[in-house]
N, C-alpha and C positions, 0 to 999 in steps of 0.2 A: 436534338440531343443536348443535354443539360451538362456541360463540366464541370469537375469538382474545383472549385477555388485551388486555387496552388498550395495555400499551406491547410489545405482540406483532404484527408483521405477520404476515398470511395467507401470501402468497409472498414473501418476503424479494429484496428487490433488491438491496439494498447487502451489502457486507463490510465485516468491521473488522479491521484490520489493525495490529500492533505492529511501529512503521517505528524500526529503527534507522538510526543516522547519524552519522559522525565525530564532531561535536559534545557527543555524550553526556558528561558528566559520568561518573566514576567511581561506579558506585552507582544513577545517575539510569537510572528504569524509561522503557525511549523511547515516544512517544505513540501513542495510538492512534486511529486516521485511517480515517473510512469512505469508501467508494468505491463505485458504483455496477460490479457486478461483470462487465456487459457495455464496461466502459471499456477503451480502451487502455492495456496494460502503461506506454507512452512520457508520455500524459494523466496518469494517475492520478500514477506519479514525479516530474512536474514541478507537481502542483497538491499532491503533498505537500513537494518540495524550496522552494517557494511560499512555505505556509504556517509552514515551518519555516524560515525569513527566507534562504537559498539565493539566491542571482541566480536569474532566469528564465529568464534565455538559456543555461544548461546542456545537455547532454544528456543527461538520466536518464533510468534505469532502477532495477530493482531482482536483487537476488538473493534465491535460496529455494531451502536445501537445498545451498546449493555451486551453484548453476545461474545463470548471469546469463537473464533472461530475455528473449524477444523483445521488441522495443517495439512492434511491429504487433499483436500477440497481444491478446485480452482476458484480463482479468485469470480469467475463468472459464474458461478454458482450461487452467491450469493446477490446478484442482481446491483450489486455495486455501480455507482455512476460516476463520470468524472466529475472532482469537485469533493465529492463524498471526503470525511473524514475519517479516519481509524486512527488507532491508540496502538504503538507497538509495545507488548510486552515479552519479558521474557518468563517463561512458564516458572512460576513460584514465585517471580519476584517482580516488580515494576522494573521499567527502564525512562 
């Protein structure tokens, strides 16, 4: 039997994700922000618009690929991989 490395999960639940954001600095590599991969697209946007000091009361989302994406959706829905990039914005306006 095969054990999982220690800082290795067996089934991965989370993603990690590289959230870019208006705010970025010229240069400045945007963070990267794990997510439990069955969250909502709408959840996940506003607990990283959150943690990246954003008001709350926004309505984010994200894009991937040119795609804004659903907010009802999970985030595994959309076949996302760790590493992947997304763009948060808030609906009608950049952030």
């Amino acid at each position: 039997m095969v054990k999982p490395m220690a800082n290795e999960k067996q089934d991965k639940q989370d993603i990690e994700l590289l959230v870019e954001h208006a705010r970025l600095e010229p240069g400045q590599d945007p963070p990267k922000i794990s997510f439990p991969k069955t969250m909502k697209v709408s959840e996940a946007a506003t607990q990283a618009a959150t943690k990246l000091g954003f008001a709350a009361e926004g309505t984010y989302t994200f894009s991937f690929k040119g795609e804004t994406l659903d907010r009802q959706r999970p985030l595994v829905s959309y076949g996302l991989k760790d590493g992947d990039t997304v763009i948060l914005t808030d609906i009608g306006r950049a952030v």
